[in-house]
Backbone and ligand atoms as CSV (ligand in chain L), in Angstrom:
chain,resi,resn,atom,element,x,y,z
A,1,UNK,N,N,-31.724,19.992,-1.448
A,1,UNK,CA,C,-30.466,19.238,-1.356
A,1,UNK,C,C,-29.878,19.022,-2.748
A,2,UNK,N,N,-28.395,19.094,-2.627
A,2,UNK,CA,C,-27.953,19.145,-4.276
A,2,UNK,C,C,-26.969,17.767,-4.180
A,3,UNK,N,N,-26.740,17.299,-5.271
A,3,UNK,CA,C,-26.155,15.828,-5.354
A,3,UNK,C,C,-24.608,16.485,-6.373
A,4,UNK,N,N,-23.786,15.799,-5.992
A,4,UNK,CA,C,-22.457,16.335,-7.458
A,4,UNK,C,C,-21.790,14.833,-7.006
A,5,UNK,N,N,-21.655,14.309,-8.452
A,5,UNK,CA,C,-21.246,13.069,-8.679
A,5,UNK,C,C,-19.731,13.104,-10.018
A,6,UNK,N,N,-18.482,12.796,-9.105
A,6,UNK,CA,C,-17.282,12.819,-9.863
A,6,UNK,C,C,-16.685,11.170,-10.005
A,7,UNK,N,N,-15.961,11.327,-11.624
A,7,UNK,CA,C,-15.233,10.044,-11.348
A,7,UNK,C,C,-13.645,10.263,-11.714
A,8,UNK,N,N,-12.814,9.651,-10.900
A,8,UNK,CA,C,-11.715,9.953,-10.888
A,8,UNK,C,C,-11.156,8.092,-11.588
A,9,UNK,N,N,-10.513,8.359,-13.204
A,9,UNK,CA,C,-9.573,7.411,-13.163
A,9,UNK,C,C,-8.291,7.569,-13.166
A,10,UNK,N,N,-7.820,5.972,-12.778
A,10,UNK,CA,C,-6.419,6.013,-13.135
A,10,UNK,C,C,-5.971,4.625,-13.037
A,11,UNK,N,N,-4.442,4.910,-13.238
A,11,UNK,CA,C,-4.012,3.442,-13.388
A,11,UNK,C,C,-2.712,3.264,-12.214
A,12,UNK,N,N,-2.688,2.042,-11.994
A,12,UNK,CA,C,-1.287,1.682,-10.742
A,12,UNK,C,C,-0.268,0.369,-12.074
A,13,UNK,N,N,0.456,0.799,-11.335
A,13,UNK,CA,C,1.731,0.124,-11.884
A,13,UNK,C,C,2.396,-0.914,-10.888
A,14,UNK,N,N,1.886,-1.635,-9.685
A,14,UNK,CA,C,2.473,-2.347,-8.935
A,14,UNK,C,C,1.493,-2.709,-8.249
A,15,UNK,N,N,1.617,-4.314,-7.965
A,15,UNK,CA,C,0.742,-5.057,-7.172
A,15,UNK,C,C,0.026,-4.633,-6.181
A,16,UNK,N,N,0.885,-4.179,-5.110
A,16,UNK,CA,C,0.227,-3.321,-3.912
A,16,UNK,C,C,0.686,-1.684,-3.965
A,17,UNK,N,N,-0.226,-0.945,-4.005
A,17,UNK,CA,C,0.480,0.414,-4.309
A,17,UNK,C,C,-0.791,1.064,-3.439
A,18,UNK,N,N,-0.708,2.303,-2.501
A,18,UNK,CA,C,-1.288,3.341,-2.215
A,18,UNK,C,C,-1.166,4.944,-3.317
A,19,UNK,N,N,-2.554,4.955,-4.154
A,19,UNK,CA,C,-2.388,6.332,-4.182
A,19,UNK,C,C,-3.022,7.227,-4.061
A,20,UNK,N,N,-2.701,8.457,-3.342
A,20,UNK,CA,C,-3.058,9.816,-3.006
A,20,UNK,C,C,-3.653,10.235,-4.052
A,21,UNK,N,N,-5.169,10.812,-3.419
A,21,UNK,CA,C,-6.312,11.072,-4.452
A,21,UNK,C,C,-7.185,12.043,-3.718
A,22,UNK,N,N,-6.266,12.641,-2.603
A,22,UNK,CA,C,-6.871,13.580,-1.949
A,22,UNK,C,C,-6.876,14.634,-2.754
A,23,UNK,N,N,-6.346,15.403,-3.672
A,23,UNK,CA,C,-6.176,16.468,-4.636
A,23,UNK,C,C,-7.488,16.536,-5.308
A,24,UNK,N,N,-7.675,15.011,-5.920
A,24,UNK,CA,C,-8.879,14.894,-6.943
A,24,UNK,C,C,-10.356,15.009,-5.905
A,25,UNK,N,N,-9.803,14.744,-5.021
A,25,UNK,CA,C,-11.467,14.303,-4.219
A,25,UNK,C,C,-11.664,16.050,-4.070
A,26,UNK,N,N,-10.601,16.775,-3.112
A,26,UNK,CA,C,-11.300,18.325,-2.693
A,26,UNK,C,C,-11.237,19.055,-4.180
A,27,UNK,N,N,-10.770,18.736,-4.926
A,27,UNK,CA,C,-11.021,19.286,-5.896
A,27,UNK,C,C,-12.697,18.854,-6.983
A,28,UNK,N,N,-13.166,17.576,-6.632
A,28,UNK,CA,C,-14.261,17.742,-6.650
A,28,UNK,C,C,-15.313,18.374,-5.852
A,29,UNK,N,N,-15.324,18.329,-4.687
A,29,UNK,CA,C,-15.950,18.974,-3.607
A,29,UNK,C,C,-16.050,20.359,-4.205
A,30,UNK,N,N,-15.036,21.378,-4.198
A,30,UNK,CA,C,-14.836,22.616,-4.960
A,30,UNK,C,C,-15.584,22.849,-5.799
A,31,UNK,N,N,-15.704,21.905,-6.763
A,31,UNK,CA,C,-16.305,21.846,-8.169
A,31,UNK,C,C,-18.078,21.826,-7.924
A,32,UNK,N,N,-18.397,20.789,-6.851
A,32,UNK,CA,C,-19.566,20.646,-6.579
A,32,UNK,C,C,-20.222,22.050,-5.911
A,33,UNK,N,N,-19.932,23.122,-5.833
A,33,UNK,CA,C,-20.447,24.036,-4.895
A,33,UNK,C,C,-21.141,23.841,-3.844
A,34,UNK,N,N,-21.017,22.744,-3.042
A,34,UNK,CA,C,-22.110,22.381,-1.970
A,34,UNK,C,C,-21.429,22.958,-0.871
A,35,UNK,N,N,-21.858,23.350,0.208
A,35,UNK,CA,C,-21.054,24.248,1.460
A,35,UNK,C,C,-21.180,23.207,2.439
A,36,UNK,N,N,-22.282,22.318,2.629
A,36,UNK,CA,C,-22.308,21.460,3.908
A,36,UNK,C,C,-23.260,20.491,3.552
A,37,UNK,N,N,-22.583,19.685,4.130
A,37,UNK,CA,C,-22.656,17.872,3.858
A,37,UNK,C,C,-22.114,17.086,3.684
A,38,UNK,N,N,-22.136,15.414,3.263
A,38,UNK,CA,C,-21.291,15.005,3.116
A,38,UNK,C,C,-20.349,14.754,1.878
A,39,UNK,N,N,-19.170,13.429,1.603
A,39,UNK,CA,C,-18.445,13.544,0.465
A,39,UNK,C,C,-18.585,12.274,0.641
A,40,UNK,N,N,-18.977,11.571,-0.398
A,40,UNK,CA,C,-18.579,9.645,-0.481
A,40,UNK,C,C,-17.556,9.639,-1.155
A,41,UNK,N,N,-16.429,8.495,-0.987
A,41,UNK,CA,C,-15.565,8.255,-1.773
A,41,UNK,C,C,-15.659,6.874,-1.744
A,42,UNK,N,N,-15.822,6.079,-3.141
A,42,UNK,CA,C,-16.329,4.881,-3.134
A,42,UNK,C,C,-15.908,4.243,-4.100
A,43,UNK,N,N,-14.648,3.212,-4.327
A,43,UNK,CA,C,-13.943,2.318,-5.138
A,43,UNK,C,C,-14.436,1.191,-5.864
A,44,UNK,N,N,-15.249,0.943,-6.857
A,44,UNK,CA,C,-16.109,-0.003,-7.587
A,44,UNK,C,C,-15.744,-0.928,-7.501
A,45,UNK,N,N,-14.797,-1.882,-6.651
A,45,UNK,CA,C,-13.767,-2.444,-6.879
A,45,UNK,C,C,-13.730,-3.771,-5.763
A,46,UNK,N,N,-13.781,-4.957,-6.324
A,46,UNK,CA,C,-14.051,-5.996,-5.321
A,46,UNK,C,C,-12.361,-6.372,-4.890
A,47,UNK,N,N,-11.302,-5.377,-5.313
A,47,UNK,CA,C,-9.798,-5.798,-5.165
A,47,UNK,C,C,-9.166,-5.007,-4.598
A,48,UNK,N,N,-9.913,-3.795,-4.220
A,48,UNK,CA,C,-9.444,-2.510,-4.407
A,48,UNK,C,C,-9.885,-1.403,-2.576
A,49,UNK,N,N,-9.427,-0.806,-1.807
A,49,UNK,CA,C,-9.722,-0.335,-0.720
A,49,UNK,C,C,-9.580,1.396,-0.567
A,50,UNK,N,N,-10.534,1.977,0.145
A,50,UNK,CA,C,-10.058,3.199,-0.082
A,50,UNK,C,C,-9.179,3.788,1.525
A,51,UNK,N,N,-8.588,4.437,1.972
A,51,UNK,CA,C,-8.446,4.879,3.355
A,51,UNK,C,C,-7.767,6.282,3.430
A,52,UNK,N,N,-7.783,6.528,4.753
A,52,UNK,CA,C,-7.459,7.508,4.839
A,52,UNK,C,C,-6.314,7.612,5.838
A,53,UNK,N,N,-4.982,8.039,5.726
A,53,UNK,CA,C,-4.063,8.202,6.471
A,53,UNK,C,C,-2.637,9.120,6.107
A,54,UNK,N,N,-1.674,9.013,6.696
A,54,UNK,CA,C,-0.866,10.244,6.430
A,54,UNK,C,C,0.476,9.863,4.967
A,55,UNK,N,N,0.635,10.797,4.364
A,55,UNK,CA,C,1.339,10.167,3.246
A,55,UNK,C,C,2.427,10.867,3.453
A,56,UNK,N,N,3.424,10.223,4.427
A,56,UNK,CA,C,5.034,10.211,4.679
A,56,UNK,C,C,5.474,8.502,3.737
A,57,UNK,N,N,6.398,8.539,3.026
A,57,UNK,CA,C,7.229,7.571,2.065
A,57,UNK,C,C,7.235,6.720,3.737
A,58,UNK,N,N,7.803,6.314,4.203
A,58,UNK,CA,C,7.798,5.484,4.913
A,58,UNK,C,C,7.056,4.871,5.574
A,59,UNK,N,N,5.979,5.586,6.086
A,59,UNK,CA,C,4.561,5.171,6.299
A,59,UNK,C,C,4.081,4.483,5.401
A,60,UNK,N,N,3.952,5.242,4.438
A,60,UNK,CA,C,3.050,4.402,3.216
A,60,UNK,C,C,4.227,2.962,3.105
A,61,UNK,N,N,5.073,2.675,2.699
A,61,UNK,CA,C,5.549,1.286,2.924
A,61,UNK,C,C,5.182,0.759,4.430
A,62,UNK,N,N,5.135,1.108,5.271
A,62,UNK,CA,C,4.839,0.630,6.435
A,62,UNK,C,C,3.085,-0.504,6.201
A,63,UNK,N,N,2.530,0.636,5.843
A,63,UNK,CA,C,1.167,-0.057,5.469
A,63,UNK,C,C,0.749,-0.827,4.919
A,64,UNK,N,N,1.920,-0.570,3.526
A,64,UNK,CA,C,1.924,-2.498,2.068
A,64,UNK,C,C,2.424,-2.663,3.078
A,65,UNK,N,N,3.588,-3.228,3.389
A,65,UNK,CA,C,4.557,-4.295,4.203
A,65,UNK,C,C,3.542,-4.697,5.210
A,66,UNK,N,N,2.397,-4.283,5.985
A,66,UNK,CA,C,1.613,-4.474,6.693
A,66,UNK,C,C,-0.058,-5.343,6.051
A,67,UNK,N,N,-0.642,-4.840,5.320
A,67,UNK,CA,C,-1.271,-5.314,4.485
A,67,UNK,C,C,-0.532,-6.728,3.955
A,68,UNK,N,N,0.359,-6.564,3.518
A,68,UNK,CA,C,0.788,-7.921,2.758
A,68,UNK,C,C,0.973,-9.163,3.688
A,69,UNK,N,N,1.316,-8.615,4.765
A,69,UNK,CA,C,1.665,-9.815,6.134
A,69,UNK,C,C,-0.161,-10.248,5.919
A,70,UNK,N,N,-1.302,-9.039,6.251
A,70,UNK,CA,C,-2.605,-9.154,6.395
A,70,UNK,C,C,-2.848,-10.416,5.992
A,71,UNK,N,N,-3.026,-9.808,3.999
A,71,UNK,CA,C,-3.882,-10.735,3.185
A,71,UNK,C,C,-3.012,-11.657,2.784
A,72,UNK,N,N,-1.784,-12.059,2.994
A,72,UNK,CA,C,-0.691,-13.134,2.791
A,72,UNK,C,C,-1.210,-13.800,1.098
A,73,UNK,N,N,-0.603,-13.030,0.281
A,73,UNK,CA,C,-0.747,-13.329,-1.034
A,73,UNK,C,C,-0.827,-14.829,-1.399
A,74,UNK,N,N,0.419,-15.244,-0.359
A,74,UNK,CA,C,1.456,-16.804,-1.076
A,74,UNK,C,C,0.731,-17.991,-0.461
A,75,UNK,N,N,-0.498,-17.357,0.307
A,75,UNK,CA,C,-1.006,-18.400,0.792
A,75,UNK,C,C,-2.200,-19.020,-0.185
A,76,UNK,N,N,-2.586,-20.434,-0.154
A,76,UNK,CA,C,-3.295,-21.092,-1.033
A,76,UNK,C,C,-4.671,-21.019,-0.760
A,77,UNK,N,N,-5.270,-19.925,-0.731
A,77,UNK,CA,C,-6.550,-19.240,-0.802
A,77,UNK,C,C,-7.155,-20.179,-2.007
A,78,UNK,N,N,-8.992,-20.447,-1.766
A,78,UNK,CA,C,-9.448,-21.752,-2.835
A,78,UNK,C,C,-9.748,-20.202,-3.440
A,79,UNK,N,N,-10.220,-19.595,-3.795
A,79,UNK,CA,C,-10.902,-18.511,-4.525
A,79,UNK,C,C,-9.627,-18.752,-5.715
A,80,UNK,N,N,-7.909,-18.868,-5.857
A,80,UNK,CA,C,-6.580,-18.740,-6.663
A,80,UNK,C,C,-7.300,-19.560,-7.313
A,81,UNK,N,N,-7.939,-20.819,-7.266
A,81,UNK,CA,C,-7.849,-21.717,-8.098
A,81,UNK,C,C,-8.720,-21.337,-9.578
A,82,UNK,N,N,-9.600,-20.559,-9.291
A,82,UNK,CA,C,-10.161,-19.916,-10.605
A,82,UNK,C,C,-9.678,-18.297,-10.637
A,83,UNK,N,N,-8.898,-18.093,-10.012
A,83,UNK,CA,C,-8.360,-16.659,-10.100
A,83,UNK,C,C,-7.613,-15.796,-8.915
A,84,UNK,N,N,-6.279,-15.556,-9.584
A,84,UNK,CA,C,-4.908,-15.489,-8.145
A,84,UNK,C,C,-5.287,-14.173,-7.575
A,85,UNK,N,N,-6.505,-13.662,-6.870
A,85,UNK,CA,C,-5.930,-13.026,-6.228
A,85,UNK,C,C,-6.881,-12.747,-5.144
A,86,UNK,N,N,-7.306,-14.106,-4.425
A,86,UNK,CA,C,-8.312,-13.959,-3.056
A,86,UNK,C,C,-7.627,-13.178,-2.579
A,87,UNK,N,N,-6.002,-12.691,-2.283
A,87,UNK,CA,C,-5.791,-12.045,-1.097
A,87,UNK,C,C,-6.347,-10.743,-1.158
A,88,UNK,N,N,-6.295,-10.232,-2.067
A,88,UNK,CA,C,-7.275,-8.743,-3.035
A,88,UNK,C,C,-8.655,-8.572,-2.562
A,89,UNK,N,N,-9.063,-9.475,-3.217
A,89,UNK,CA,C,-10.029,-9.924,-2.315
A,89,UNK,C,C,-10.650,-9.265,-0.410
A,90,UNK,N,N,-10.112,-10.134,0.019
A,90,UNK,CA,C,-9.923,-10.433,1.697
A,90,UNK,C,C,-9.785,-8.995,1.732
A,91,UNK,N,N,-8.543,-8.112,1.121
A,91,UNK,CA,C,-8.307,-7.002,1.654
A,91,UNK,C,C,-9.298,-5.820,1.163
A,92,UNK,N,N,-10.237,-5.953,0.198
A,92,UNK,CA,C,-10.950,-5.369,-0.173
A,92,UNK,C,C,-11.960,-5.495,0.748
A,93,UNK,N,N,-12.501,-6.495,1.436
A,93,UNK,CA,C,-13.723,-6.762,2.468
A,93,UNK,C,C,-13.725,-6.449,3.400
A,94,UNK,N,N,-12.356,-6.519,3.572
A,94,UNK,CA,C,-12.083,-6.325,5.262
A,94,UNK,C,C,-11.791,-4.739,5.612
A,95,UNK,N,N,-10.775,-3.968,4.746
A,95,UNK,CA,C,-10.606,-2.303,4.620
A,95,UNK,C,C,-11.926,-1.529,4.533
A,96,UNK,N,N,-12.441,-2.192,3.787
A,96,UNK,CA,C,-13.572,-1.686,2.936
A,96,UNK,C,C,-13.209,-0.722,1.719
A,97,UNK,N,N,-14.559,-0.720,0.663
A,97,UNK,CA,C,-14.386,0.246,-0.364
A,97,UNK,C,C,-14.707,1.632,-0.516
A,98,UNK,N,N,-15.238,2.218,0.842
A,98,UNK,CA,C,-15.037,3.672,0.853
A,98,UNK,C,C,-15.192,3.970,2.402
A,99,UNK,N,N,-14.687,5.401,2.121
A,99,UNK,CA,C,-14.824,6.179,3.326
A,99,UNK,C,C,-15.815,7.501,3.092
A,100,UNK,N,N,-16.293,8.198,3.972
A,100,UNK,CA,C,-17.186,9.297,4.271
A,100,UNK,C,C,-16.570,10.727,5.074
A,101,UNK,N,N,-16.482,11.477,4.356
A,101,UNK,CA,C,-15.750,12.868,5.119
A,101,UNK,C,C,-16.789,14.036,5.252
A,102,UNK,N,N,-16.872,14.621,6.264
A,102,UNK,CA,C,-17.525,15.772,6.229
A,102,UNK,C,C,-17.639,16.945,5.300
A,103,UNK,N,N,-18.681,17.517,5.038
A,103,UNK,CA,C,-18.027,18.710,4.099
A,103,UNK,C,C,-18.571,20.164,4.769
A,104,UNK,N,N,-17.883,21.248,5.589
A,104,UNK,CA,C,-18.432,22.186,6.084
A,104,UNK,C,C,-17.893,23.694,5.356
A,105,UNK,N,N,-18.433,24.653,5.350
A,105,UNK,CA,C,-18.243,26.043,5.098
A,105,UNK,C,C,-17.540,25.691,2.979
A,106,UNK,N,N,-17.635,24.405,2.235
A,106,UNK,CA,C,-17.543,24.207,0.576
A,106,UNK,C,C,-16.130,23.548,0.861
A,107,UNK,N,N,-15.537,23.270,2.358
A,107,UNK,CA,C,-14.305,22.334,2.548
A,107,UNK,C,C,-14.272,21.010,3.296
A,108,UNK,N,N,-13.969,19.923,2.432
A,108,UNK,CA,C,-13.973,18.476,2.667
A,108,UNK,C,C,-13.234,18.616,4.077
A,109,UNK,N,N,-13.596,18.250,5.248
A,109,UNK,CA,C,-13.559,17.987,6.466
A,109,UNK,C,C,-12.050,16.758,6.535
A,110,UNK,N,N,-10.798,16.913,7.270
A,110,UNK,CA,C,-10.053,15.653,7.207
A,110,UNK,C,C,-9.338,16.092,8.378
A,111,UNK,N,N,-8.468,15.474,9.242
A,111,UNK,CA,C,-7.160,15.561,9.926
A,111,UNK,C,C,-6.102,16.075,9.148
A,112,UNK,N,N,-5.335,16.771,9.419
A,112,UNK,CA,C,-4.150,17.118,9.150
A,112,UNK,C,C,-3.034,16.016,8.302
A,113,UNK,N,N,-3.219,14.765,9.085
A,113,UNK,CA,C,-2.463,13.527,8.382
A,113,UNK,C,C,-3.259,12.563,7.979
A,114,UNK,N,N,-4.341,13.314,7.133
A,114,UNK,CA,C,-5.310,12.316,6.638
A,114,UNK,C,C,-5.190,12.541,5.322
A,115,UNK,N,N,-4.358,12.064,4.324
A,115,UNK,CA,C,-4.780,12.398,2.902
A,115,UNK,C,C,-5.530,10.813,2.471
A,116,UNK,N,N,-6.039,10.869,1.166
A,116,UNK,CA,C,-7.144,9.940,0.772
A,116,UNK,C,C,-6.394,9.100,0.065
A,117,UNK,N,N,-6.697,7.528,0.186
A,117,UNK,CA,C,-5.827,7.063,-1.073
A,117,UNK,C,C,-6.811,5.865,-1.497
A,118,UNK,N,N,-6.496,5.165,-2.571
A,118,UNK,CA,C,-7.272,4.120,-3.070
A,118,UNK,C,C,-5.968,3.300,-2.976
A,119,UNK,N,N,-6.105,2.014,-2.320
A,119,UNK,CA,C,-5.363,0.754,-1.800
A,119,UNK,C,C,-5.796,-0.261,-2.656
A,120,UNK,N,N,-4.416,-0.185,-4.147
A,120,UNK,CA,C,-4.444,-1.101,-4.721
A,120,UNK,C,C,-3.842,-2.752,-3.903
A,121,UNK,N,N,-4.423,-3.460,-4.499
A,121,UNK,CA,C,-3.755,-5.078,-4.040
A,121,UNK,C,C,-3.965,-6.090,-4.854
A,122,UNK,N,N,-4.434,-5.662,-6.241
A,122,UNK,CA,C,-3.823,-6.343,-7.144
A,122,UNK,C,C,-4.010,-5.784,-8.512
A,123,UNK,N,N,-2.424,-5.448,-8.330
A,123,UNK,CA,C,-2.125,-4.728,-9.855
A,123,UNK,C,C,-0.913,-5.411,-10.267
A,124,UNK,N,N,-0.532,-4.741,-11.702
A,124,UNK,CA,C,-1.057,-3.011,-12.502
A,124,UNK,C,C,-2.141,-3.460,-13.021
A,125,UNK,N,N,-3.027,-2.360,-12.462
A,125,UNK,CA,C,-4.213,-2.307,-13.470
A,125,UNK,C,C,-4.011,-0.819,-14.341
A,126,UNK,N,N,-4.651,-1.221,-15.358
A,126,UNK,CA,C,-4.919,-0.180,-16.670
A,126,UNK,C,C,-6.068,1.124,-15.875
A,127,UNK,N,N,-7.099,0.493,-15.489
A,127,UNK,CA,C,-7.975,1.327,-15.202
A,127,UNK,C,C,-8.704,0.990,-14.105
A,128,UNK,N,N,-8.625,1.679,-12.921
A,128,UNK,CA,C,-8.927,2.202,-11.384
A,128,UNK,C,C,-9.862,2.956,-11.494
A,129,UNK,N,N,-11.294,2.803,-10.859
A,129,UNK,CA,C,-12.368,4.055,-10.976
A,129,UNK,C,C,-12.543,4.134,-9.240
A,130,UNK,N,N,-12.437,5.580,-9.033
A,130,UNK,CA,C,-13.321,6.393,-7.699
A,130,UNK,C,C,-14.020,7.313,-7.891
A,131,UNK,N,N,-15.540,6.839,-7.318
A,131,UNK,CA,C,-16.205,7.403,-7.506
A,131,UNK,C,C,-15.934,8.408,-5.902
A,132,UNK,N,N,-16.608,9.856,-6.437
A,132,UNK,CA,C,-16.742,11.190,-5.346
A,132,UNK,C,C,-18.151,11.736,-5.602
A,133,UNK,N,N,-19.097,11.619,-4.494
A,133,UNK,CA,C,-20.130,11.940,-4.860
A,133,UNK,C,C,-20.606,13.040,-3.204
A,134,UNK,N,N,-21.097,13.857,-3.103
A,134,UNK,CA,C,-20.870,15.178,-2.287
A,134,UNK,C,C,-22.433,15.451,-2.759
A,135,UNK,N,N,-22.991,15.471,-1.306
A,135,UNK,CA,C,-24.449,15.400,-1.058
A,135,UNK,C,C,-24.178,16.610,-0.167
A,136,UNK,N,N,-25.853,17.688,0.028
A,136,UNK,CA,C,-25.676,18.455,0.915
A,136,UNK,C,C,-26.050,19.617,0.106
A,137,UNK,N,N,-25.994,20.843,0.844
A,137,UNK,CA,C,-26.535,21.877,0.063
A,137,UNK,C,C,-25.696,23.458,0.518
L,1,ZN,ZN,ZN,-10.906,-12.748,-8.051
């Protein structure tokens, strides 16, 4: 069994932002030469969510505008009082911080309207880490 371990950074520029990181993920997979098994994609991130869904511009606002109703920023969460951003938080616990994709014939396994994104909810941050780690042989 062979292990290939990638890290993808980056940075967001807006509080709640989805971004598409499906490029970087099969492009690690690629890199890893593994033909079958799986792919972790896993956000270090106690603020931070990963998911998987279709990236039409309107959708993706559909989802902040949805999320934000979720984790209701403006509400007086006790966690604000030493630091504003339980709702980050909440949405990080509840999404979760990664997802798991198949990997068959050296190609990351997805739906058609599944691209990958890491679900910022509280930015801008400077520096965003996802980890891609692709087990299998
Ligand atoms: Zn906090």
């Amino acid at each position: 069994m062979k292990t290939y371990f990638h890290e993808i950074t980056l940075s967001t520029d807006r509080r709640f932002q989805l971004i598409d990181i499906t490029h970087e993920v099969e492009e690690a997979v690629r890199k890893s030469g593994i033909r079958n098994g799986l792919c972790l994609v896993f956000a270090p991130h106690a603020t931070a969510a990963i998911v998987a869904n279709e990236h039409e511009s309107g959708l993706v606002e559909d989802i902040l505008t949805k999320i934000r109703e979720f984790v209701q920023p403006e509400r007086r969460w006790r966690h604000n009082i030493i630091d504003d951003n339980a709702h980050a938080h909440i949405g990080s616990a509840l999404f979760g911080s990664e997802r798991i994709f198949p990997v068959r014939d050296g190609r990351l396994i997805r739906g058609t309207w599944q691209n990958i994104f890491l679900v910022e909810m509280d930015g801008p941050r400077h520096r965003r880490y996802v980890i891609v780690e692709v087990i299998g042989e």
